[in-house]
Backbone as XML, in Angstrom:
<?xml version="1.0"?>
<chain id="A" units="angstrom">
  <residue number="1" name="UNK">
    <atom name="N" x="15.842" y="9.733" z="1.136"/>
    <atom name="CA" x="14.826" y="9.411" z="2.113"/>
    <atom name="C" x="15.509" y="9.010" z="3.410"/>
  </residue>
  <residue number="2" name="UNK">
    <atom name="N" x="15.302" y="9.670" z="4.379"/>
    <atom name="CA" x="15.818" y="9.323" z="5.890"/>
    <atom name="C" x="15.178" y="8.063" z="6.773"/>
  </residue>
  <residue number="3" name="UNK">
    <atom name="N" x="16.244" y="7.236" z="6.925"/>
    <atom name="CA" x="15.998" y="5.567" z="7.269"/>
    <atom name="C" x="15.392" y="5.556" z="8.435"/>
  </residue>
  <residue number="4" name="UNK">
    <atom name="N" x="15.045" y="7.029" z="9.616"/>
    <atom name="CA" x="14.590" y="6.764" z="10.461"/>
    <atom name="C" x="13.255" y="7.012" z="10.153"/>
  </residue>
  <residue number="5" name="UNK">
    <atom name="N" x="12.512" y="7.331" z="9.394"/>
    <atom name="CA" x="11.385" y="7.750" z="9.037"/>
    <atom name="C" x="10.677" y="6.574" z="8.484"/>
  </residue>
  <residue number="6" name="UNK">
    <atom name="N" x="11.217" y="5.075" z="8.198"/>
    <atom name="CA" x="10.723" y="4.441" z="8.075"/>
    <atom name="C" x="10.893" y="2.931" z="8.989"/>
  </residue>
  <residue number="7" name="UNK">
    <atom name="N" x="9.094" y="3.492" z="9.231"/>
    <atom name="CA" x="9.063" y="2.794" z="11.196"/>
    <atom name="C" x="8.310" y="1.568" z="11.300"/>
  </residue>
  <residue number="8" name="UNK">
    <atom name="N" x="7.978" y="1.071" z="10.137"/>
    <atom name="CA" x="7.637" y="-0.262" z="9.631"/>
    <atom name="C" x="7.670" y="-0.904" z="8.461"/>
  </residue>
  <residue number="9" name="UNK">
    <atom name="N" x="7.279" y="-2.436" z="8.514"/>
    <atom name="CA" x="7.374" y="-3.338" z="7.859"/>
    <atom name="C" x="6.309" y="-3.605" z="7.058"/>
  </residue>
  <residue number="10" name="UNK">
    <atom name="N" x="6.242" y="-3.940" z="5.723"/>
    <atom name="CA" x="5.199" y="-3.595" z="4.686"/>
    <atom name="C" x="5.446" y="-5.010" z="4.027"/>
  </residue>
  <residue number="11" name="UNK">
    <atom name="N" x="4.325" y="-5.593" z="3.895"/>
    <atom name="CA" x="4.173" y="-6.913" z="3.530"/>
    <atom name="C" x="3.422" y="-6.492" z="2.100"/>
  </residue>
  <residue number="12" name="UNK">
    <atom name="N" x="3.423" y="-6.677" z="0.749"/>
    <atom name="CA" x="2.719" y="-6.584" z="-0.585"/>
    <atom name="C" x="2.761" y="-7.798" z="-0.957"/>
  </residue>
  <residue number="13" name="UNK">
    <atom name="N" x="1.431" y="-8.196" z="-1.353"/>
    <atom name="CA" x="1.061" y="-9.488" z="-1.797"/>
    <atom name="C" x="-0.381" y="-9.237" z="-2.911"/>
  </residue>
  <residue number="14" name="UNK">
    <atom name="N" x="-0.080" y="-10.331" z="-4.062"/>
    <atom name="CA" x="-1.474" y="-10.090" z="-5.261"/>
    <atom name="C" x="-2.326" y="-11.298" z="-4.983"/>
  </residue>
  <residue number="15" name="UNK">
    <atom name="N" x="-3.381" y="-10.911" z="-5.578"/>
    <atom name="CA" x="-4.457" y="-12.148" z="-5.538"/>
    <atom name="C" x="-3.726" y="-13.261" z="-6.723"/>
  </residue>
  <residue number="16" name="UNK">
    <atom name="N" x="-4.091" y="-14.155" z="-6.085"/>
    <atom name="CA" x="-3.636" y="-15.589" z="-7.187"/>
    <atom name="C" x="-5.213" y="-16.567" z="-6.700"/>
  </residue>
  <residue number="17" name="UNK">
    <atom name="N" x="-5.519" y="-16.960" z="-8.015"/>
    <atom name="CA" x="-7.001" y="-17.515" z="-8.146"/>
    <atom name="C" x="-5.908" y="-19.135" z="-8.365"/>
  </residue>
  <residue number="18" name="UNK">
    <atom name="N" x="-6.693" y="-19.858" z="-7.429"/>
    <atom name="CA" x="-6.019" y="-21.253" z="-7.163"/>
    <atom name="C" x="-7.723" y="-22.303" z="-7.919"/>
  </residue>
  <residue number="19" name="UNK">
    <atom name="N" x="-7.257" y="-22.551" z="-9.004"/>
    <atom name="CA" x="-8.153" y="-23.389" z="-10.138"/>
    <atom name="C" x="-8.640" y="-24.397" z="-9.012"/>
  </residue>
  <residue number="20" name="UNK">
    <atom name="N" x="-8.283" y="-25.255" z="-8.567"/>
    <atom name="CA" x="-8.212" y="-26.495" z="-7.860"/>
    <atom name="C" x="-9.225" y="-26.367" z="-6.671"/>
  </residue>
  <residue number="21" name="UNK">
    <atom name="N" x="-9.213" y="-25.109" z="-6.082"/>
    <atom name="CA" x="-9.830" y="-24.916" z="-4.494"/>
    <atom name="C" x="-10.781" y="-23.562" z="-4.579"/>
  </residue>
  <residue number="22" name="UNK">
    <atom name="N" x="-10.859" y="-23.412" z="-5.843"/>
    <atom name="CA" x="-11.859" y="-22.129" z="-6.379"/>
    <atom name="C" x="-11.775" y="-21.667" z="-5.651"/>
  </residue>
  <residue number="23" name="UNK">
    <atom name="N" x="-11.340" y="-20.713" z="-5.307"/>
    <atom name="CA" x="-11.164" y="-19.607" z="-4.145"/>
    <atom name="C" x="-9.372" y="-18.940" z="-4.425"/>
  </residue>
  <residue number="24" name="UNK">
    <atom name="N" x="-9.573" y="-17.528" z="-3.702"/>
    <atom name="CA" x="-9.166" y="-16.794" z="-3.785"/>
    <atom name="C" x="-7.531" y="-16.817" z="-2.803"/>
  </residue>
  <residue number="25" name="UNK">
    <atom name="N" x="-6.211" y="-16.459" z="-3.144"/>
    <atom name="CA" x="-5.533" y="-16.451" z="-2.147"/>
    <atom name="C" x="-4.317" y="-15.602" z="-2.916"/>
  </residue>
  <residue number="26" name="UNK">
    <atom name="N" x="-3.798" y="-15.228" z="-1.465"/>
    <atom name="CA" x="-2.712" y="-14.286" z="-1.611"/>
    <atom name="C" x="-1.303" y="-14.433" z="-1.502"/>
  </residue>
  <residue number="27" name="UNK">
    <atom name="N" x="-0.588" y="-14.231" z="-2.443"/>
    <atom name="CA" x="1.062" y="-14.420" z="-2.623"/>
    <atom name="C" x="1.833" y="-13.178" z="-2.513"/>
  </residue>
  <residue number="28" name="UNK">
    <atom name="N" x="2.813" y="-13.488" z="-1.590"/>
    <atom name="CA" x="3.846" y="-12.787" z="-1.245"/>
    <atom name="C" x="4.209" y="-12.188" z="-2.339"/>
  </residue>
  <residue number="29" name="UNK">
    <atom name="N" x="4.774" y="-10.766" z="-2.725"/>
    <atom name="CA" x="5.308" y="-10.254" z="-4.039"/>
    <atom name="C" x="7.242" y="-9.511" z="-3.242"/>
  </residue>
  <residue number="30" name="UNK">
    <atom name="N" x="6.687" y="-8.700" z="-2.653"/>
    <atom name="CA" x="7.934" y="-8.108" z="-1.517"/>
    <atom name="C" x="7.478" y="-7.698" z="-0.362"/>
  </residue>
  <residue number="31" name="UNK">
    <atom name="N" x="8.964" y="-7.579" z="0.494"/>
    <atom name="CA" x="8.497" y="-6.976" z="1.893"/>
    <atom name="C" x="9.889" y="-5.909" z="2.330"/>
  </residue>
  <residue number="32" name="UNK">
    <atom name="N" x="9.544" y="-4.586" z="2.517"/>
    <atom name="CA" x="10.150" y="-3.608" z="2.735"/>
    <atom name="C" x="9.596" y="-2.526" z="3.506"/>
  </residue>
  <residue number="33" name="UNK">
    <atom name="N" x="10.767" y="-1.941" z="4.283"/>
    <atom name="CA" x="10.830" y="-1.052" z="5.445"/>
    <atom name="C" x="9.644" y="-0.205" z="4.757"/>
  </residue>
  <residue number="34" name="UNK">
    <atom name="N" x="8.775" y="0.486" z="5.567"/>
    <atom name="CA" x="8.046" y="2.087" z="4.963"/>
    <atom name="C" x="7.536" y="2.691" z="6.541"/>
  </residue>
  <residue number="35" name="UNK">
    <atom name="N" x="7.302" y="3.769" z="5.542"/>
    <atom name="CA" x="7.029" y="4.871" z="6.768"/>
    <atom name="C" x="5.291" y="5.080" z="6.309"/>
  </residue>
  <residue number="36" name="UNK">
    <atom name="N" x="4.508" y="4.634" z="7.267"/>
    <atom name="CA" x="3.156" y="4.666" z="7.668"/>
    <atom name="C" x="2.513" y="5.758" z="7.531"/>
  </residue>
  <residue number="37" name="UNK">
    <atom name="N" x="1.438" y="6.172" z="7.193"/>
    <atom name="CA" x="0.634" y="7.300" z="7.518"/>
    <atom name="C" x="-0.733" y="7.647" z="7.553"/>
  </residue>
  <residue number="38" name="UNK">
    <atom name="N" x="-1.821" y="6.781" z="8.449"/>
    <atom name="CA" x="-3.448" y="7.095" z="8.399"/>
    <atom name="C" x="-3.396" y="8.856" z="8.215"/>
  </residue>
  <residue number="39" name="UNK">
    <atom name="N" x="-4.175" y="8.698" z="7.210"/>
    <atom name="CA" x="-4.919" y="10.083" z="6.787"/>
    <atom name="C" x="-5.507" y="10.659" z="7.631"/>
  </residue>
  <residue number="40" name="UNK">
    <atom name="N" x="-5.928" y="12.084" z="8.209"/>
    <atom name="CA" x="-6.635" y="12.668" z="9.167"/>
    <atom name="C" x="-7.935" y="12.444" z="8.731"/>
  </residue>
  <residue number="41" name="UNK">
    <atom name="N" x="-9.325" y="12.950" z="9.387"/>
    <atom name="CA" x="-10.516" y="13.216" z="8.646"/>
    <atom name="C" x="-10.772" y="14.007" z="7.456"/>
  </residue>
  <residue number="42" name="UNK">
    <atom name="N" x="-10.000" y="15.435" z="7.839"/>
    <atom name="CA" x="-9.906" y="16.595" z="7.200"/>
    <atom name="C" x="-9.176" y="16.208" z="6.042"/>
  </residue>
  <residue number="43" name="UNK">
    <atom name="N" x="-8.513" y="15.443" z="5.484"/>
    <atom name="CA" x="-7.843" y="15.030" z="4.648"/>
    <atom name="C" x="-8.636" y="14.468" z="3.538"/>
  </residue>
  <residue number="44" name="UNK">
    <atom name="N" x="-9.608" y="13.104" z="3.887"/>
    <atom name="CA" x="-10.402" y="12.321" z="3.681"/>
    <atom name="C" x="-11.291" y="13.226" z="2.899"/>
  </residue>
  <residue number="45" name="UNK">
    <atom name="N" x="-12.333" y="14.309" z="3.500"/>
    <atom name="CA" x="-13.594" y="15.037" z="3.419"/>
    <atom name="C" x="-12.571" y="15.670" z="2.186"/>
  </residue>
  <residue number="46" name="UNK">
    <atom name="N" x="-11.645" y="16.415" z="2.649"/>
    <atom name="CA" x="-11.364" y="17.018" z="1.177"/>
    <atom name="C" x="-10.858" y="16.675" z="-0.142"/>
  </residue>
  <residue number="47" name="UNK">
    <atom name="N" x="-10.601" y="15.058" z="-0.122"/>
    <atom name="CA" x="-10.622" y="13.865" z="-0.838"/>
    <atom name="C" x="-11.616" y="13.380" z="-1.678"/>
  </residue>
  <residue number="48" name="UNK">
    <atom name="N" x="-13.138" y="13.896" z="-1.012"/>
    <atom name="CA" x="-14.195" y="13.640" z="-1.004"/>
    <atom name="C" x="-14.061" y="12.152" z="-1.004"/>
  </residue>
  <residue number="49" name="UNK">
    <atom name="N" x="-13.195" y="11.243" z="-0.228"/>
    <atom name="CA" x="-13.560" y="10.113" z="0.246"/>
    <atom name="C" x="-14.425" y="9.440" z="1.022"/>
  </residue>
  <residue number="50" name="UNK">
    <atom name="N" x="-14.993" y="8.449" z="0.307"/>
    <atom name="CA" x="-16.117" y="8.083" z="1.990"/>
    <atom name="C" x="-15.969" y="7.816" z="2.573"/>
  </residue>
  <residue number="51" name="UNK">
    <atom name="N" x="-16.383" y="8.251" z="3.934"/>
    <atom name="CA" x="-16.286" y="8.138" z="5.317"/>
    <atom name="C" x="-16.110" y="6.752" z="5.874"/>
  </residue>
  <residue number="52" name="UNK">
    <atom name="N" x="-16.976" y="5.885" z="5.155"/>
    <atom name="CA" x="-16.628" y="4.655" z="6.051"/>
    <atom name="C" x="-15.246" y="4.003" z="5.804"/>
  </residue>
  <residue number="53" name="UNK">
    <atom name="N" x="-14.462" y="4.024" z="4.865"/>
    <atom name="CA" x="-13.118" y="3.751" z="4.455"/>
    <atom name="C" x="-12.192" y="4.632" z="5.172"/>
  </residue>
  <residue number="54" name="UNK">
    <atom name="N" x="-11.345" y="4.306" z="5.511"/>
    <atom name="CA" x="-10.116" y="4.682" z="6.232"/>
    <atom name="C" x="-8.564" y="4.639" z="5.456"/>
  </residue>
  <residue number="55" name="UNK">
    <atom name="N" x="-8.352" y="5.830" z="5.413"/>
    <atom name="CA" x="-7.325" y="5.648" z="3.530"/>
    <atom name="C" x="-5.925" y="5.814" z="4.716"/>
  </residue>
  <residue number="56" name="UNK">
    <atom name="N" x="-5.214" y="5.650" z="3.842"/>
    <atom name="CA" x="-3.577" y="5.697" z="4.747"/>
    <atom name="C" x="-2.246" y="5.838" z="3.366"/>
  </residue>
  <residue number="57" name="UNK">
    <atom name="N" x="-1.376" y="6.081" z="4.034"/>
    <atom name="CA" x="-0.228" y="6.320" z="2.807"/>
    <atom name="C" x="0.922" y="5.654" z="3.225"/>
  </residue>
  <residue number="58" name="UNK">
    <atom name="N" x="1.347" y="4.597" z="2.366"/>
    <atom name="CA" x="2.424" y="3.753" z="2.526"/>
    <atom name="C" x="4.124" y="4.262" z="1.885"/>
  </residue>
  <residue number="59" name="UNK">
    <atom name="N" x="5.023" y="4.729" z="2.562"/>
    <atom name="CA" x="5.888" y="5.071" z="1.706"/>
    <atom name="C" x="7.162" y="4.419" z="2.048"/>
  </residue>
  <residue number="60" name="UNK">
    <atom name="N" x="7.404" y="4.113" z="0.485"/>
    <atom name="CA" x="9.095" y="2.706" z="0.689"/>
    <atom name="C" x="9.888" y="3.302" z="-0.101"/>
  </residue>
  <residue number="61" name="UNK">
    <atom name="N" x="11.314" y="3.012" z="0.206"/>
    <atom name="CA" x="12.376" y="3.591" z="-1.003"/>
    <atom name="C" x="12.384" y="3.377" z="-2.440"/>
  </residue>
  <residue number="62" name="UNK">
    <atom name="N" x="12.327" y="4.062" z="-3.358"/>
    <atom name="CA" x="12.350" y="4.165" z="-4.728"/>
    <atom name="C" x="13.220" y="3.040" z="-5.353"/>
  </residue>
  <residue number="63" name="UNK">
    <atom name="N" x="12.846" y="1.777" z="-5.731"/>
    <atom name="CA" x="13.304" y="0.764" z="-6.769"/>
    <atom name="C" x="12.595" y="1.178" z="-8.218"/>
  </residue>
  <residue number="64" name="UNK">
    <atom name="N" x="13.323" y="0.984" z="-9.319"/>
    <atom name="CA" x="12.839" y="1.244" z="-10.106"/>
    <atom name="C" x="11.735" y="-0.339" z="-10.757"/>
  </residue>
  <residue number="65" name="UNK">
    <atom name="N" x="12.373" y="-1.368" z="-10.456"/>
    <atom name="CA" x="11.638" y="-2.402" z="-10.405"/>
    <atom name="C" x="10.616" y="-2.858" z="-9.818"/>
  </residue>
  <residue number="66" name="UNK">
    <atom name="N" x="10.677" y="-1.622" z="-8.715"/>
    <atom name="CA" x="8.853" y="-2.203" z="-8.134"/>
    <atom name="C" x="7.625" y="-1.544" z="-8.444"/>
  </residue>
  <residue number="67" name="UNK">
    <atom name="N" x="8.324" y="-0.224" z="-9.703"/>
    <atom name="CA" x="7.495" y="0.530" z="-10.123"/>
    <atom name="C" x="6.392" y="-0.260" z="-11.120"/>
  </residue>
  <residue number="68" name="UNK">
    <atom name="N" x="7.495" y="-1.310" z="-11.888"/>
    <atom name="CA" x="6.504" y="-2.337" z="-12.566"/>
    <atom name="C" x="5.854" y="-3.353" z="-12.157"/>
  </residue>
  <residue number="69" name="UNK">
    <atom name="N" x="6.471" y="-3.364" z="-10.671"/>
    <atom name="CA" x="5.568" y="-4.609" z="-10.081"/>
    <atom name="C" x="4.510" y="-4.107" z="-9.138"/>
  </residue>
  <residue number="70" name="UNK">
    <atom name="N" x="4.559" y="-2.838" z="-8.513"/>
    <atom name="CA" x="3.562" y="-2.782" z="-7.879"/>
    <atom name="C" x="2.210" y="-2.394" z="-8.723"/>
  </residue>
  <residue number="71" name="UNK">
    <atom name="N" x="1.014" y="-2.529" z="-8.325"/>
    <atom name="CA" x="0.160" y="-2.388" z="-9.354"/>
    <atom name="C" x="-1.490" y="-2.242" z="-7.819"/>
  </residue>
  <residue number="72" name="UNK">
    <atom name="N" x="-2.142" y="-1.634" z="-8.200"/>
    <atom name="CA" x="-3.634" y="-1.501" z="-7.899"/>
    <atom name="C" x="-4.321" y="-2.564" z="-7.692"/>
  </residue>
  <residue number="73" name="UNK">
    <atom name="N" x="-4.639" y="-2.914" z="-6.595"/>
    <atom name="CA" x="-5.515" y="-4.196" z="-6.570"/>
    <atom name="C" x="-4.432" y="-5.351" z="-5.641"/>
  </residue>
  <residue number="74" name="UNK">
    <atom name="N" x="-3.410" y="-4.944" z="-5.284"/>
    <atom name="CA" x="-2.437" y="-5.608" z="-4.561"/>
    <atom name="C" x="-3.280" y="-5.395" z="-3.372"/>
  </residue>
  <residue number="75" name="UNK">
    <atom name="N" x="-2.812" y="-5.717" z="-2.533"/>
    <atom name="CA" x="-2.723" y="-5.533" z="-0.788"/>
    <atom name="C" x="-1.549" y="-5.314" z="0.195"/>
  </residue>
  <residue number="76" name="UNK">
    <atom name="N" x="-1.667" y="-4.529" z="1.206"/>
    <atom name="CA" x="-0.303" y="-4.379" z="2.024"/>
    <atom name="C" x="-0.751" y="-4.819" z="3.168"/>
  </residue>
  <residue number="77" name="UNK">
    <atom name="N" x="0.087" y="-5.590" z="3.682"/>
    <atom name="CA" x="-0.045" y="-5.745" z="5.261"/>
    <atom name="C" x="0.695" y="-5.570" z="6.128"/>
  </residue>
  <residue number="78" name="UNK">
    <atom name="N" x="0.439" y="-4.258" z="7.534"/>
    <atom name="CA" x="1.364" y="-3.966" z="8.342"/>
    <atom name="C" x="0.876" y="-4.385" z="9.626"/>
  </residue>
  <residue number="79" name="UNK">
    <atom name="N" x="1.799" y="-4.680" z="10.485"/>
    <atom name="CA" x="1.410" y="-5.424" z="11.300"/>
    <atom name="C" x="0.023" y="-6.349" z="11.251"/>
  </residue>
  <residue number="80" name="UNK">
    <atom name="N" x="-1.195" y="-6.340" z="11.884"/>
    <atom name="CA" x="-2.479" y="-6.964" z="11.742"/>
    <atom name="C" x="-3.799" y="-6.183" z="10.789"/>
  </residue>
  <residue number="81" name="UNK">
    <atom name="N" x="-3.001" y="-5.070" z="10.099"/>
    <atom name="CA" x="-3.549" y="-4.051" z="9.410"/>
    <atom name="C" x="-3.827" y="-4.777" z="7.877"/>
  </residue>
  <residue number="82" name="UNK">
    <atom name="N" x="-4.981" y="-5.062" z="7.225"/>
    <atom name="CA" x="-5.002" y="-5.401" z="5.951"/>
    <atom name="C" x="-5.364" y="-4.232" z="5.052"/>
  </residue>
  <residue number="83" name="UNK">
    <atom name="N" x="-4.509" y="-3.590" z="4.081"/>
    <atom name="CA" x="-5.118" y="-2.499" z="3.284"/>
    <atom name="C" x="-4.722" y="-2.632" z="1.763"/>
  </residue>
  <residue number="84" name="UNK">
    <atom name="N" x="-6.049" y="-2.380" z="1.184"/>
    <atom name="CA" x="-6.062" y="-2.534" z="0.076"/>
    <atom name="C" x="-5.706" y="-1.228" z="-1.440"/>
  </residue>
  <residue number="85" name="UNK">
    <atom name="N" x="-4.536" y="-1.684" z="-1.763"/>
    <atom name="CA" x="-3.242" y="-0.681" z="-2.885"/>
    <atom name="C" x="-4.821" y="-0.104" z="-4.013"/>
  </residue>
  <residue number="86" name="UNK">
    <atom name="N" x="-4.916" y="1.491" z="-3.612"/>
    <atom name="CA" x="-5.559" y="1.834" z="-4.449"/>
    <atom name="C" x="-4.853" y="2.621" z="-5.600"/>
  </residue>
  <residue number="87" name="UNK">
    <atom name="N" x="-3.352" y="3.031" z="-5.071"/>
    <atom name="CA" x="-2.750" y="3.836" z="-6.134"/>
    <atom name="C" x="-1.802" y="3.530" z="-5.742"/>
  </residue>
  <residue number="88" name="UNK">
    <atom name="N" x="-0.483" y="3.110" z="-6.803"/>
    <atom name="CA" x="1.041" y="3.705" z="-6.868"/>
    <atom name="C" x="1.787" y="5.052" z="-7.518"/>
  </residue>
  <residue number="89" name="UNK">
    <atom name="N" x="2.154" y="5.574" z="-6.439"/>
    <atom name="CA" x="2.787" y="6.995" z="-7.249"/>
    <atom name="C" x="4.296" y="7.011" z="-6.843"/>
  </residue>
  <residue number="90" name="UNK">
    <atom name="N" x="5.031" y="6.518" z="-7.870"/>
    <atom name="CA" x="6.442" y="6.765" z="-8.136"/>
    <atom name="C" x="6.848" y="8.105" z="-8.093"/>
  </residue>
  <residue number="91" name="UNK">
    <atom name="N" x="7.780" y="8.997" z="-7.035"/>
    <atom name="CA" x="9.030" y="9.860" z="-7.229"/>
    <atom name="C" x="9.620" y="9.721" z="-8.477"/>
  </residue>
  <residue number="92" name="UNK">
    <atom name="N" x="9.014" y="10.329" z="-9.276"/>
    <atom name="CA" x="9.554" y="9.714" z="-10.905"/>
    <atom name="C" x="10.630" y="11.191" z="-10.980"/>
  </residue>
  <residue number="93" name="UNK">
    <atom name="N" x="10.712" y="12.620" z="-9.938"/>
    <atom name="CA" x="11.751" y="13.500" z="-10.350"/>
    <atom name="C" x="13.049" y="13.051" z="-9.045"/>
  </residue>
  <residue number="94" name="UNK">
    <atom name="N" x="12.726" y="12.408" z="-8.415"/>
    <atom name="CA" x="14.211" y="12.892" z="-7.383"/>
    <atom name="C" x="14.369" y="11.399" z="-7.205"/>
  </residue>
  <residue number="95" name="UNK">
    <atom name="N" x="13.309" y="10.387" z="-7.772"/>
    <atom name="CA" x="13.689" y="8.904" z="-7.255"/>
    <atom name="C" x="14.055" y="8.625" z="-5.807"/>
  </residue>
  <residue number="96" name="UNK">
    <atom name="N" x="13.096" y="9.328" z="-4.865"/>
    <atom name="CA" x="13.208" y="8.987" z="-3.733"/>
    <atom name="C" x="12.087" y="7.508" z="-2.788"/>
  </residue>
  <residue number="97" name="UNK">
    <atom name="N" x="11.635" y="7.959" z="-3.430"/>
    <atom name="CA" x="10.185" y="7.172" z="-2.872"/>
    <atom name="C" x="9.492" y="6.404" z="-3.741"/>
  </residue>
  <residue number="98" name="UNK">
    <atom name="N" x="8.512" y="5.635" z="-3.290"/>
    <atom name="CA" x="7.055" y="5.343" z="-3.760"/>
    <atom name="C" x="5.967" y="5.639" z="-2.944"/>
  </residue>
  <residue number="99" name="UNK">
    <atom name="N" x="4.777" y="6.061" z="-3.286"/>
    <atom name="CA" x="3.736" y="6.149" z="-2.406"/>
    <atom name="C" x="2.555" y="4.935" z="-2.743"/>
  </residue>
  <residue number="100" name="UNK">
    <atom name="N" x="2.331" y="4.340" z="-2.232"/>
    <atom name="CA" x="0.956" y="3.235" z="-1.833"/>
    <atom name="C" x="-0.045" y="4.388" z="-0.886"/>
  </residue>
  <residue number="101" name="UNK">
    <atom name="N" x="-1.077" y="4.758" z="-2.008"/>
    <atom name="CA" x="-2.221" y="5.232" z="-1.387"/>
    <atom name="C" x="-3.034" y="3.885" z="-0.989"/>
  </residue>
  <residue number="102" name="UNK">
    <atom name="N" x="-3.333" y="3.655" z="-0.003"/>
    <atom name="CA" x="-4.386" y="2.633" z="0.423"/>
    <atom name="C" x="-5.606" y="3.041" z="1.171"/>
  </residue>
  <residue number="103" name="UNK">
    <atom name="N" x="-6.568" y="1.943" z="1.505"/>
    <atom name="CA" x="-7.790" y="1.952" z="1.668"/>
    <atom name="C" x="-7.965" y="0.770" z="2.625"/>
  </residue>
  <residue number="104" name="UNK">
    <atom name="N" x="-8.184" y="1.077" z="3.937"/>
    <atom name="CA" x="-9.144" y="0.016" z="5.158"/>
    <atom name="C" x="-10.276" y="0.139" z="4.780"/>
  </residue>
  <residue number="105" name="UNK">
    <atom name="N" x="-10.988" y="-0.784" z="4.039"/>
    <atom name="CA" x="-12.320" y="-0.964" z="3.836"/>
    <atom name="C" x="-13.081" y="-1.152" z="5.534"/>
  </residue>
  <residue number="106" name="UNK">
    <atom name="N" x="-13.902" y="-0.576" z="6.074"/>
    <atom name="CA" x="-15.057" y="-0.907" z="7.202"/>
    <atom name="C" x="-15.764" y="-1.716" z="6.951"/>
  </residue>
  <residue number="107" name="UNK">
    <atom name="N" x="-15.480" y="-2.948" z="7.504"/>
    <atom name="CA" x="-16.578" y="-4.058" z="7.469"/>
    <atom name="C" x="-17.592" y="-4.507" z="8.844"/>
  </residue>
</chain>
């Protein structure tokens, strides 16, 4: 994977349910370089994704250890961008990558 291709900083963090303050909050898991990518429309429609969501593709260098830690239901945050980890897909033939399919929910 070519180091210039990855042109930001990727914050992954899981929900942690705090007993004490009933409510919901988020913990740091890792933070590593990736290379960004909002989905076109045309992408989306043939996704048959819905429109009001805004999907994007997160891609970081292939650890084999974050294959077990990353998981669905995480969150990434790039710059002021909050998006929510709908899929991990491991480079499981050349071990180059990971992909974080994500989701900007429209609120």
């Amino acid at each position: 994977m070519e180091a210039g291709r990855l042109n930001s900083r990727v914050f992954i963090e899981r929900r942690v349910m705090d007993p004490d303050a009933e409510s919901i909050t988020w913990e740091p898991v890792v933070d590593r370089k990736a290379y960004v990518r909002m989905l076109s429309g045309k992408e989306v429609i043939a996704a048959d994704a819905p429109l009001s969501a805004v999907k994007a593709s997160v891609r970081i260098r292939y650890r084999r250890a974050l294959c077990t830690i990353l998981r669905p239901g995480m969150r990434a945050k790039v710059d002021d961008m909050v998006m929510r980890i709908e899929t991990v897909q491991p480079d499981l033939v050349n071990r180059e990558h990971i992909d974080l399919v994500c989701v900007i929910d429209e609120r």
